[in-house]
C-alpha positions as CSV (number, residue, x, y, z in Angstrom):
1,X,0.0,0.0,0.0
2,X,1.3,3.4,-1.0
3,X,-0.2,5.1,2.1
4,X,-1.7,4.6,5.2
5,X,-5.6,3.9,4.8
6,X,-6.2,6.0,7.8
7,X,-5.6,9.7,7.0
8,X,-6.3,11.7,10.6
9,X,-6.7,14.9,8.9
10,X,-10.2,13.9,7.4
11,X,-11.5,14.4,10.3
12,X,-10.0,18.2,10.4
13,X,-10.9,19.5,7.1
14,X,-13.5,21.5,7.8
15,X,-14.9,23.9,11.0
16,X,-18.4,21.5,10.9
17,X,-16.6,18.1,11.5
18,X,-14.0,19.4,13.8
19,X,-16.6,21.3,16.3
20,X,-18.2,17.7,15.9
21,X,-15.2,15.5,17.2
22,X,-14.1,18.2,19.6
23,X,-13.3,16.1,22.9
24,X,-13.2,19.0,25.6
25,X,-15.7,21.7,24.5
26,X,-16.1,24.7,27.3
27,X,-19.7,26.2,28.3
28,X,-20.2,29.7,30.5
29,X,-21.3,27.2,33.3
30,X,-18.1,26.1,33.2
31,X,-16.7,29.5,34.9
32,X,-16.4,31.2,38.4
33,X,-15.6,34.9,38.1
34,X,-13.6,36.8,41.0
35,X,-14.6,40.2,42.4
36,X,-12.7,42.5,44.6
37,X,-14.6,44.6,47.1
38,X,-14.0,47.3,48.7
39,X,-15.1,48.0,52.5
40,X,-16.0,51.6,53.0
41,X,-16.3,52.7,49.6
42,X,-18.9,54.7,48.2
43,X,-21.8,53.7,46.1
44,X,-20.7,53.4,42.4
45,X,-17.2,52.8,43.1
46,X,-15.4,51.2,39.9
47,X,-11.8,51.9,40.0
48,X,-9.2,49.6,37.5
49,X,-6.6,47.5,39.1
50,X,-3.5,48.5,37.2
51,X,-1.7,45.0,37.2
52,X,-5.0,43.6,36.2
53,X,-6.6,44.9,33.2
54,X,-10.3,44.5,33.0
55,X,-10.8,44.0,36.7
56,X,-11.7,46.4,39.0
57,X,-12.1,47.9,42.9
58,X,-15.7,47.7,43.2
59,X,-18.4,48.6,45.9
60,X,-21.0,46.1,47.0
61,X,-23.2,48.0,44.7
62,X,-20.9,47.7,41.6
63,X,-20.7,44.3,42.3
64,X,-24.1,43.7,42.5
65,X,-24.5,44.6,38.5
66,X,-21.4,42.8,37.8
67,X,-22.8,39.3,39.1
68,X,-25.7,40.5,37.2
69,X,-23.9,40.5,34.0
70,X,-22.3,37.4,34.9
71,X,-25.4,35.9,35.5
72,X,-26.8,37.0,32.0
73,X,-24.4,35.4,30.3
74,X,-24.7,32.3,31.9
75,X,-22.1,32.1,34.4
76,X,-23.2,30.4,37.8
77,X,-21.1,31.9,40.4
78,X,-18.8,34.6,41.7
79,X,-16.5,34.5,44.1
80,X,-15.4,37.8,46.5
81,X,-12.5,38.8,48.1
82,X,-12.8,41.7,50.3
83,X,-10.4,44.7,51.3
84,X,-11.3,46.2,54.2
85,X,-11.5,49.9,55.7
86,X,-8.9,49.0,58.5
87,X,-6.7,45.9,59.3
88,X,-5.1,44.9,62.4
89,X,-3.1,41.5,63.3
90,X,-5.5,39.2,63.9
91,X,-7.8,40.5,60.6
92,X,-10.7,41.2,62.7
93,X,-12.4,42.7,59.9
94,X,-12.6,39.2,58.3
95,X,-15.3,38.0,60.2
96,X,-17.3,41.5,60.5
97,X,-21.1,41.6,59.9
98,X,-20.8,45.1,57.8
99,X,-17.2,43.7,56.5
100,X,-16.8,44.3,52.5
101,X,-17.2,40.7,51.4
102,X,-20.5,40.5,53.6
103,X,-21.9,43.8,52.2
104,X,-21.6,42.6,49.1
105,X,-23.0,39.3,49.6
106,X,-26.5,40.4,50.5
107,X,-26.2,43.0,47.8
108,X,-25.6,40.4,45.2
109,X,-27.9,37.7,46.9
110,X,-30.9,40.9,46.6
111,X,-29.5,41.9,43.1
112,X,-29.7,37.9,41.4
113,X,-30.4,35.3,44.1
114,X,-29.7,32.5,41.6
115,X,-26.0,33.2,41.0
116,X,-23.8,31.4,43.4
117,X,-21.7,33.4,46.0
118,X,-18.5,31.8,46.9
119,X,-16.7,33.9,49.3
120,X,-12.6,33.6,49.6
121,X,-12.5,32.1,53.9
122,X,-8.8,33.7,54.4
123,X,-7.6,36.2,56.6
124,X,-4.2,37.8,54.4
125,X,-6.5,40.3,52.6
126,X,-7.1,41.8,56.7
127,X,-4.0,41.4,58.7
128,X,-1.9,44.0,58.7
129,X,0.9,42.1,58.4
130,X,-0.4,40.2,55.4
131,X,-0.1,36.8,56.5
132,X,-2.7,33.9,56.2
133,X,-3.0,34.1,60.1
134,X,-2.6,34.7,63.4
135,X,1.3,35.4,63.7
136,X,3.6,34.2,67.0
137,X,7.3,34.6,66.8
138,X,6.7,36.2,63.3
139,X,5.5,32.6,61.8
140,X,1.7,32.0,61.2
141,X,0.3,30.1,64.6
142,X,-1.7,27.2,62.4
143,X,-4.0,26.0,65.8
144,X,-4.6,29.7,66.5
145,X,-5.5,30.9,63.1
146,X,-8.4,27.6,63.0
147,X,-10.8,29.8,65.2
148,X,-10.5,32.8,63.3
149,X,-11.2,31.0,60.0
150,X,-13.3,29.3,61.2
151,X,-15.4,32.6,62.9
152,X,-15.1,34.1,59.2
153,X,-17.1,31.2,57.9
154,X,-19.8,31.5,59.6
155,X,-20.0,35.1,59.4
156,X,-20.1,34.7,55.5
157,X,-22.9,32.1,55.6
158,X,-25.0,34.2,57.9
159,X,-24.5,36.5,55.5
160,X,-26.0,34.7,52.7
161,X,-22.9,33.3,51.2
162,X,-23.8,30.1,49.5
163,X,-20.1,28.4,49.9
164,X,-17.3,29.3,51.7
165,X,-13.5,28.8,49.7
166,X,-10.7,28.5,52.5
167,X,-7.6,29.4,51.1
168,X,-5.1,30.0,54.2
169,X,-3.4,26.0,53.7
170,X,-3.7,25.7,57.3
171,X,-3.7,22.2,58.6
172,X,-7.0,21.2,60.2
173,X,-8.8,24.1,58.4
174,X,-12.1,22.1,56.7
175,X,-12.2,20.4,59.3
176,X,-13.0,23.6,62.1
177,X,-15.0,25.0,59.3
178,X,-17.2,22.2,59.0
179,X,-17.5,22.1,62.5
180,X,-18.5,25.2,63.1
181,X,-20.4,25.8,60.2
182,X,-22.7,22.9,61.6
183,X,-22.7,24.4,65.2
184,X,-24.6,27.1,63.8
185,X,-27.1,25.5,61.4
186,X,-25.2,25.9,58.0
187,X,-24.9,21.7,57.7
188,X,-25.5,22.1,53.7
189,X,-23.3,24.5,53.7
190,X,-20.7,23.5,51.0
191,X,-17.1,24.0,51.4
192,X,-14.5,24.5,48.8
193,X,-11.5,23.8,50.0
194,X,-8.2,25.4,47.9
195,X,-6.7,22.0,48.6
196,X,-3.4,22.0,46.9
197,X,-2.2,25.8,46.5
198,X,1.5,26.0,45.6
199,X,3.7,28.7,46.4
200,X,3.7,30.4,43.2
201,X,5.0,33.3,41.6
202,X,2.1,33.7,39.4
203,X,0.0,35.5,42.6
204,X,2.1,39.2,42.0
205,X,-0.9,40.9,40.0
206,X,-3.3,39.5,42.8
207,X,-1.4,40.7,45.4
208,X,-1.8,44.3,44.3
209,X,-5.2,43.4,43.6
210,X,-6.2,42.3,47.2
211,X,-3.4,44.4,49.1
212,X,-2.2,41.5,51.0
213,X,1.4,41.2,50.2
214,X,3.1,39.7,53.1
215,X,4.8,43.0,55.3
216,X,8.1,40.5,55.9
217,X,9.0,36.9,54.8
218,X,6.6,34.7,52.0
219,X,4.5,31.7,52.6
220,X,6.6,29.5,51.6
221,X,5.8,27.9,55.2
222,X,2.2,27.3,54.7
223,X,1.7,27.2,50.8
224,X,3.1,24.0,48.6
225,X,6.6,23.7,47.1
226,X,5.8,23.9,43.3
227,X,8.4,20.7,42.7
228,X,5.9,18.5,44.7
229,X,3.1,16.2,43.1
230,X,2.8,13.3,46.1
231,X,1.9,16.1,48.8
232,X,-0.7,17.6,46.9
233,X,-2.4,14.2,46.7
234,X,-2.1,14.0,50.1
235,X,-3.6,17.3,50.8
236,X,-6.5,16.8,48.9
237,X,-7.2,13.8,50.5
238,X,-6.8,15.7,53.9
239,X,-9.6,18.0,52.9
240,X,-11.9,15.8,51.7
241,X,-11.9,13.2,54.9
242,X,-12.5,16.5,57.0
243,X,-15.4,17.4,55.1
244,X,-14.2,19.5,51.6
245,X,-16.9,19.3,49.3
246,X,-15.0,20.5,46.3
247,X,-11.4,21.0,46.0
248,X,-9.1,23.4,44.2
249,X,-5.9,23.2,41.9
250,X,-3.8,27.0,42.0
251,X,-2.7,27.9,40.5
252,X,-4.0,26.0,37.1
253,X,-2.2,26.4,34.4
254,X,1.4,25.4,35.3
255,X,0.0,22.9,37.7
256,X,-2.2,21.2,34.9
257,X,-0.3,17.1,35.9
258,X,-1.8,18.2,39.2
259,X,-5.6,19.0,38.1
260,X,-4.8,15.6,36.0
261,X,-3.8,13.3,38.9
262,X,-6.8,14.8,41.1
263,X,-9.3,14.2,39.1
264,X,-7.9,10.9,38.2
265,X,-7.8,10.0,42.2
266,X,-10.8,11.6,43.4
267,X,-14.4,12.0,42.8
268,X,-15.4,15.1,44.0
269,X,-15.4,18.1,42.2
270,X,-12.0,19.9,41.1
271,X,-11.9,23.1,40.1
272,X,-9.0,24.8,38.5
273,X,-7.9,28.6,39.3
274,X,-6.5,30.6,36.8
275,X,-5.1,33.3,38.7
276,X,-3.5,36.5,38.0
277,X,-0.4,35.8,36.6
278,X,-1.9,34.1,34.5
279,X,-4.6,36.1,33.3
280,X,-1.9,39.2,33.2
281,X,0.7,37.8,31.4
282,X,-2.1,36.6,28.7
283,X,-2.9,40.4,28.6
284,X,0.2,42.5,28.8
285,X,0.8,40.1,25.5
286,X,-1.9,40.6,23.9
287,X,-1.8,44.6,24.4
288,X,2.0,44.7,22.5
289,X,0.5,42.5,19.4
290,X,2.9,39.0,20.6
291,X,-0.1,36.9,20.5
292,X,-4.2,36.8,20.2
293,X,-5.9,37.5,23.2
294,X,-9.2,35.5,22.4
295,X,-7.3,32.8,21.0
296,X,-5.0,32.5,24.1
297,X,-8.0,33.0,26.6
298,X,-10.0,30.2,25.3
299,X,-6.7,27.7,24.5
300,X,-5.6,28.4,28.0
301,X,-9.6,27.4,29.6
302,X,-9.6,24.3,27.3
303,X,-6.4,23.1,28.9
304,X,-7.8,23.7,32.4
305,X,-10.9,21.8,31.0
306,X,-9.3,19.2,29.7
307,X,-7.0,18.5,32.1
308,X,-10.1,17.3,34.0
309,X,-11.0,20.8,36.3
310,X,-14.9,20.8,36.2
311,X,-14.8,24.2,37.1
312,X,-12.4,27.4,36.4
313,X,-12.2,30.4,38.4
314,X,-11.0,33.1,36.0
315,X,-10.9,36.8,35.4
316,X,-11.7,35.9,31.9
317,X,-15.1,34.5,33.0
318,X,-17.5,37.3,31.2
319,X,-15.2,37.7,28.2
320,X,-14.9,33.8,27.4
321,X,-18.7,33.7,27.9
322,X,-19.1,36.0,25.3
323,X,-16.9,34.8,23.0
324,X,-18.9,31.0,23.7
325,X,-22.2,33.0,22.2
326,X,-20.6,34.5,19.9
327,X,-19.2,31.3,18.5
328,X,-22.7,29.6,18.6
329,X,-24.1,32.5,16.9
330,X,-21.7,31.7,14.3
331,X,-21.4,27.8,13.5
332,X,-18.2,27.7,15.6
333,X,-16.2,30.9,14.2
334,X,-14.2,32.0,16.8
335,X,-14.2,35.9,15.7
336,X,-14.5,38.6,18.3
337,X,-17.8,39.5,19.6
338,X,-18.4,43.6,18.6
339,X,-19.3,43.9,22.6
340,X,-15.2,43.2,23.2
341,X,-14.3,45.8,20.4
């Protein structure tokens, strides 16, 4: 025979047959989109985080009508980090009934009660130190820091939140959460447990973003070293016996073997975080003509799809949902929607 009978490329020959055979195809459902709020702020308050292009310092207001937006174009849930009016050392304002995050939780619950508010359970966004926790000898005390988290919880559910996202890595965390989350009548409260987060350079842009660079030292003691695969394993399986109803991979992109092997292992929900770095180095790109943005936002959320992350939290979340319409709109062309310019 002169040439193989079987020729792959029929299967690629045109935009119809290859949108057929696609094996990892993204939906807006697929997305979680983050929110910064401000504490204090005034009504209306909309003010561009420089590392971050796109994203903003909003009010609770503000990010009221973003979910809403969200929502409309079929994205199912937020999640908020807050910055608050004051910090102290043991982030106090964490666990506040008129803190930022819980402002803007009953504002978005009012706004569009079917969207899903995750809020960010951590305390380095309020300490004025910038640490994950409560701090003796200048290294986070883990044991101390459990209460804390574990009061911020419950202030967020009482606030309407409908899942709470630890992020500190503290050891024992899910586990104090889901206690005291059931001590006060939040038993289906779900829990979303950032269950292997490495130590990563990718979190600059965030850091700006959410004001919580650490004041001394990194977190190098508390967050994963990036060369490890065996401990996240472990770490997911941590959160899950204490009670982690979904787990998270951050960040995603250079950690997709890790997404891969978690969802390979486990069978709860994973979700993948594309964070800043991420989303910023995509854009700064993009903005000097080196590469496509569209094309590189949706490439990059197929990998995290396909790697097996049932979910991605991304910045991208309303732009790749518009893109998605704008594709079905369009027998699979992947142009730019007019509302992205």
């Amino acid at each position: 025979m002169a040439f193989p009978i079987h020729r792959a490329r029929r299967l690629r020959m045109s935009p119809t047959i290859r949108h057929m055979v696609r094996e990892t195809a993204l939906t807006p459902h697929d997305f979680i989109l983050p929110l910064f709020v401000v504490g204090g702020s005034d009504a209306g308050t909309k003010k561009p985080i420089k590392s971050m292009p796109g994203c903003y310092h909003v009010s609770p207001d503000v990010a009221a009508q973003m979910a809403q937006e969200a929502h409309s174009v079929g994205i199912p849930g937020i999640i908020l980090f807050g910055l608050p009016v004051r910090k102290d050392p043991y982030g106090s304002r964490a666990w506040a009934d008129d803190g930022a995050v819980q402002r803007a939780t009953r504002e978005i619950k009012a706004a569009q009660p079917e969207i899903c508010v995750i809020c960010d359970t951590c305390l380095c966004e309020y300490t004025d130190h910038g640490h994950c926790g409560v701090l003796k000898d200048c290294t986070v005390d883990n044991d101390a820091t459990l209460e804390l988290l574990a009061k911020t919880a419950v202030s967020q559910a009482r606030a309407g939140a409908d899942m709470v996202a630890p992020s500190d890595m503290m050891d024992g965390r899910v586990a104090a959460i889901r206690r005291a989350l059931d001590e006060n009548g939040f038993i289906n409260k779900p829990i979303m447990s950032y269950a292997a987060k490495y130590a990563s350079s990718f979190y600059g842009p965030f850091r700006e973003a959410a004001e919580c660079a650490p004041s001394f030292g990194d977190r190098r003691g508390y967050q994963m070293d990036p060369g490890n695969a065996r401990e996240a394993i472990r770490e997911v399986a941590l959160d899950i016996e204490e009670g982690a109803d979904i787990v998270i991979v951050k960040p995603a992109l250079p950690y997709l073997d890790i997404i891969k092997i978690t969802r390979d292992t486990f069978s709860v929900p994973v979700a993948g975080y594309q964070v800043s770095g991420e989303y910023a180095q995509i854009k700064g790109a993009a903005a000097i003509g080196l590469v496509d943005e569209i094309s590189n936002m949706m490439e990059s959320l197929t990998s995290i799809k396909r790697a097996g992350a049932d979910m991605i939290i991304t910045y991208f979340a309303v732009d790749a949902a518009k893109v998605l319409a704008h594709q079905m709109m369009n027998n699979g062309y992947c142009g730019k929607p007019a509302e992205l310019g």
